[in-house]
N, C-alpha and C positions, 0 to 999 in steps of 0.2 A: 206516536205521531204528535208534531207540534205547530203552531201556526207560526211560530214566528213573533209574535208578539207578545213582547217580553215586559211581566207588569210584577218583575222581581228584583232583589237582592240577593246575593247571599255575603258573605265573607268568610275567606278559609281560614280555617281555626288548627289545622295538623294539616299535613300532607308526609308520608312516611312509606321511605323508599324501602321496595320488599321482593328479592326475588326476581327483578326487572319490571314490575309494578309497580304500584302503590298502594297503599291505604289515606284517604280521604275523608276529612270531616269538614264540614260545611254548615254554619249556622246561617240558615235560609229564614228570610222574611215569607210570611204567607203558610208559614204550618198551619197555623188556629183554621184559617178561612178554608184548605184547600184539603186539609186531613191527610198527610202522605201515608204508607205503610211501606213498612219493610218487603221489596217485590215490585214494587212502583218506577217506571220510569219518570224519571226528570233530566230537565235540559241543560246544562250547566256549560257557561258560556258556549253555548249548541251542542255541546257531547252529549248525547244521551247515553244517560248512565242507570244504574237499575239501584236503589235505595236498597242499602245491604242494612241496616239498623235506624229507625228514629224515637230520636228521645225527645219530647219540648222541638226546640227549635235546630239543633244539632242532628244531621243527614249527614249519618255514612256510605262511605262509598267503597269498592275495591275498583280499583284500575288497572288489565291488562294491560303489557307493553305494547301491543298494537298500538292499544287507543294514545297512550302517550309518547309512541311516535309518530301518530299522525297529526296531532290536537300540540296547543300550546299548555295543557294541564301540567306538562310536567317541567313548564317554564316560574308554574306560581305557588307563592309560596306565604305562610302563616299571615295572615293580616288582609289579602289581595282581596278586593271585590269583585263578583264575577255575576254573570247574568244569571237568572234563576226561571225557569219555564217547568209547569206541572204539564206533564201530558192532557192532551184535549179529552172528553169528553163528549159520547153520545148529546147533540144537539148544543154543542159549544158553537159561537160565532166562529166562523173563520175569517177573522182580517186581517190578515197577511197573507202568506200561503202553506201549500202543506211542507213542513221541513222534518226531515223523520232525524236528526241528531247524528248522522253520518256523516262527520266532517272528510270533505275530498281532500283538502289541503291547508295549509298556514300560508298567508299572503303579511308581507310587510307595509306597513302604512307609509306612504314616500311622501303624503302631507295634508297639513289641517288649514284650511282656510276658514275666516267668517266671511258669511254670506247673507246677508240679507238679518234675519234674528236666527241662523242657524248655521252649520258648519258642511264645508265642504270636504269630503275625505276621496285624495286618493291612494289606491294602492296599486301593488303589482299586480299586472295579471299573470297568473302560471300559465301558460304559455300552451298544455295539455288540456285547459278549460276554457281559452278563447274562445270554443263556440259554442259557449252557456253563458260568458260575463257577455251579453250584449244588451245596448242601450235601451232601455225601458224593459227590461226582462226582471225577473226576479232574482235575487242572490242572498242567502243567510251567512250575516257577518257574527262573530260570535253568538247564532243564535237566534240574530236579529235578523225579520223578515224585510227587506228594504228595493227599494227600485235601482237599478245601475241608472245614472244621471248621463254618463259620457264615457267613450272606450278611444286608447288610445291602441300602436300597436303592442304596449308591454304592459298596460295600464286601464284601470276603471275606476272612475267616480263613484261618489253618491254622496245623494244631498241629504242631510240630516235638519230634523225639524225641533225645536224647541222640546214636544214632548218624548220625543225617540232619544234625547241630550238628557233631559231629566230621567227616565224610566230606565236607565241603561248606561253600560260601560264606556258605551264610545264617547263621551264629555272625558274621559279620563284619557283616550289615545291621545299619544301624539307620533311625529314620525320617528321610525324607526321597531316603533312595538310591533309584535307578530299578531295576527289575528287569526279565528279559523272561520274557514270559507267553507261552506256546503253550496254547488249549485241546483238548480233548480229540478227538483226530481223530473218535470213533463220533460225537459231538453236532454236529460239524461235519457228517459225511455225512449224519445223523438232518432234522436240519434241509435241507440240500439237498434232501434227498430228497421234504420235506414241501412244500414251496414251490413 
C-alpha cells in the first residue's frame, strides 16, 4: 500500500528483456533512509513491484508480461528517471490517498500548460474509467497521488504545484508521453458494490 506521495527518485540502470518480461535494475535515491530488503514492495512510477535483490543503492526487479502490458515500464529504458515510493508503514502520514500500485491503464499526455508557478496537465481519459477521473476526485498519475482539476468528455486535467514539479517525474512530461493511471480504489469499490 502506497499514499501517493512521492518523495523519490530512481534512474534505470538495465532493463533486459526475458521470456515476455523483464529484468530491471533501478538505482533508487532513499536506500540509506528507508532500508529496502529483498521481498519489499516499492512503487516505481506507481507499478508496484516486489524488490527481487538490493545492493547499496541498485533495486532489482523481475517484471511479468502482465505488468508490462499494462504499465509504460516496458516503454523505458537505461538512463530514464522514474518515481520511486517505499511502501507505507504502520502509523505513516497519509497525504495523499491510498494507491496499492495497480495500474488500470496508460493515458497519453494531450498537453502542458504554465499556470500560475505551476503546470497544467491534460490527458486522455480511457473512456472505461470516466467514472473515477471526475473533477475533485482522486487519480494516481505515475504514482502520484493528485486531484483531477477539470473533465472534459475524452479528457482530465490536473493542476501541478511547484513541489509535485520538483519531487517527481511529471516536470519531465510533455505531450505525447504515456503515463500510468490507477484510479481511485473507494470509486473502484463504490461502483462494485453498486453493480
Amino acid at each position: 500500500m502506497f499514499s501517493g506521495i512521492v518523495g523519490y527518485r530512481g534512474t534505470i540502470v538495465t532493463l533486459q528483456r526475458d521470456r515476455g518480461g523483464a529484468s530491471l535494475r533501478i538505482a533508487c535515491e532513499g536506500t540509506l533512509a528507508e532500508e529496502p530488503e529483498a521481498k519489499d514492495s516499492i512503487a516505481i512510477d506507481g507499478v508496484c513491484l516486489t524488490a527481487a535483490r538490493v545492493e547499496n543503492e541498485n533495486i532489482d526487479f523481475d517484471v511479468v508480461p502482465e505488468t508490462l502490458a499494462r504499465t509504460t515500464l516496458g516503454d523505458r529504458a537505461p538512463g530514464d528517471v522514474v518515481n520511486v515510493e517505499y511502501a507505507m508503514r504502520m502509523g505513516d502520514r497519509i497525504g495523499g490517498h491510498f494507491v496499492y500500485g495497480h495500474v488500470d491503464t496508460t493515458a497519453r499526455v494531450l498537453s502542458v500548460e504554465e499556470e500560475g508557478q505551476g503546470k497544467r496537465v491534460r490527458f486522455e481519459r480511457p473512456p472505461r474509467l470516466a467514472f473515477a477521473t471526475v473533477e475533485k476526485g482522486f487519480v494516481a498519475v505515475d504514482g502520484i497521488s493528485l486531484t483531477v482539476a477539470a473533465t472534459g468528455s475524452d479528457w482530465f486535467e490536473i493542476a501541478l504545484i511547484p513541489e509535485t514539479l520538483a519531487r517527481t517525474t511529471l516536470e519531465l512530461r510533455k505531450a505525447g508521453d504515456r503515463c500510468n493511471i490507477e484510479i481511485d480504489p473507494l470509486a473502484r469499490y463504490a461502483r462494485a458494490e453498486s453493480e
